[in-house]
Every structure is written in C-alpha cells, then in structure tokens.
C-alpha positions in Angstrom: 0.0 0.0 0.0 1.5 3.8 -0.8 1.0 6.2 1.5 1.9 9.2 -1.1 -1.6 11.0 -0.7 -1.7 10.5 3.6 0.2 13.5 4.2 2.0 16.9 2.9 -0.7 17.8 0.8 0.2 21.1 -1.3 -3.9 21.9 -2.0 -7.3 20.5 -1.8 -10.4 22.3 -3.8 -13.8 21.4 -4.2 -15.5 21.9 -8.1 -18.5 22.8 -9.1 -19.4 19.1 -9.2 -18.7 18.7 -5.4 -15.7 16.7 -6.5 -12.4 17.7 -4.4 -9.0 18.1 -6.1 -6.4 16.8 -4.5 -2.7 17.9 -5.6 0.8 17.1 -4.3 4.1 18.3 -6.2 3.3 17.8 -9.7 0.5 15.2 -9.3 -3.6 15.6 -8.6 -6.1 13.5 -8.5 -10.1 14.0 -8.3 -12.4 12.0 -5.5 -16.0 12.3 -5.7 -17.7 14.1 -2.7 -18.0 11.4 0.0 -14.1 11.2 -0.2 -14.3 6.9 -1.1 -13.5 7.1 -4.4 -11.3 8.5 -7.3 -12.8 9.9 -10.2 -9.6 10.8 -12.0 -6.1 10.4 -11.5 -3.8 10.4 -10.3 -2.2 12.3 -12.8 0.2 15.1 -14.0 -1.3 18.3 -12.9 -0.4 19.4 -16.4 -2.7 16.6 -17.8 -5.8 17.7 -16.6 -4.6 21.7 -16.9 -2.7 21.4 -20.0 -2.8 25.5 -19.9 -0.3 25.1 -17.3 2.7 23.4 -19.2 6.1 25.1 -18.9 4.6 27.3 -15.8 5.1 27.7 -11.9 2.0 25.9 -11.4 2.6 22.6 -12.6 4.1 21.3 -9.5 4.2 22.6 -6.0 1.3 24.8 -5.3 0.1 27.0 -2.1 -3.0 26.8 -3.1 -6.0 26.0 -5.9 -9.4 27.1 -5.3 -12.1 26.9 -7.5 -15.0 29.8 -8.9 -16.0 29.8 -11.8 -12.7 28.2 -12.7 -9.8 27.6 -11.4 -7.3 30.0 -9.5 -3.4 28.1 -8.9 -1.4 30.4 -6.2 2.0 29.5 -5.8 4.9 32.2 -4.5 3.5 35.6 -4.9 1.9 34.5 -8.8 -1.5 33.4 -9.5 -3.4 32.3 -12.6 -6.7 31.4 -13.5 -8.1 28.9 -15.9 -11.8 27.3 -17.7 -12.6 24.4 -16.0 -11.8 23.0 -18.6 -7.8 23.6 -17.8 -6.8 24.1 -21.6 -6.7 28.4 -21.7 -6.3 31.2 -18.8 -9.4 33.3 -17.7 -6.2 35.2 -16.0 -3.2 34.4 -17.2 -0.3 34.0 -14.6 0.6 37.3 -13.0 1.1 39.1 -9.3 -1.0 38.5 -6.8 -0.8 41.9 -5.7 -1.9 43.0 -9.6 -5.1 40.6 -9.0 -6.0 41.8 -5.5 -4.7 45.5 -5.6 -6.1 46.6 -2.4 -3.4 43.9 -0.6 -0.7 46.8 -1.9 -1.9 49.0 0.7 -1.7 46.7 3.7 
C-alpha cells in the first residue's frame, strides 16, 4: 500500500461538481464528494490543466481554489483557468496586480 496522498498535501479544492482536487508536487487526483473514491487520477497536474505546461504551477502549489474556474497560487503568482484547464481566464501574474487593495496593507 503507498501512502503518497496521507500526508503533505500542497492543496485540496472542491469543483463545481462537489468533486475535491487533491494535488501534491506535480500530481492531482479528483475523488467524488464522499471522499471513497477516485474519479480521475492520479495524474500530471499538467494533464488535466494542459494550460499550465512550462509554468510555476505545474508542480508545487500554495493553493487551488475553484469559482468559476480555477485560481493556482504559488509564491506571490496566480493564474486562473476554464474548468476545462486548456486556456487562462487570467493568465499567470502578481498577486498583488489581481487583489490591488493587498498593496496597501
């Protein structure tokens, strides 16, 4: 038995779906609502967001959360993409350009 998932998690969303995302370094993988079972993945975070390829946010995220697509946070970037995962709603820039009142503070 691998115990990869059981611990150090990088993030954990929930889709529209009620699916959660589950990612660690450069992998994910999707379990339906009640948590008992895997609905895709695991996988190559890049596979199921091919938009991210070649980016910070193919492996080691802060965190992923999920409105109306998908926002990736990692260092002081962030991105957004279609649910889909194949082209940016945002594409990767500051976090501080995103959220401009957090200059002030």
């Amino acid at each position: 038995m691998s115990y990869f998932w059981h611990s150090d998690l990088n993030a954990i969303t929930v889709n529209s779906k009620s699916e959660f995302w589950i990612f660690k370094g450069d992998l994910c993988v999707r379990t339906n609502s009640a948590g008992n079972q895997v609905t895709a993945g695991p996988a190559q975070i890049t596979d199921e967001w091919p938009v991210l390829r070649d980016t910070p946010f193919a492996s080691d995220l802060d965190a992923v959360h999920h409105t109306d697509g998908y926002w990736f946070f990692k260092g002081d970037e962030c991105a957004k993409t279609n649910d889909a995962g194949d082209a940016y709603m945002v594409p990767p820039s500051r976090i501080i350009d995103q959220w401009t009142i957090l200059k002030d503070l």
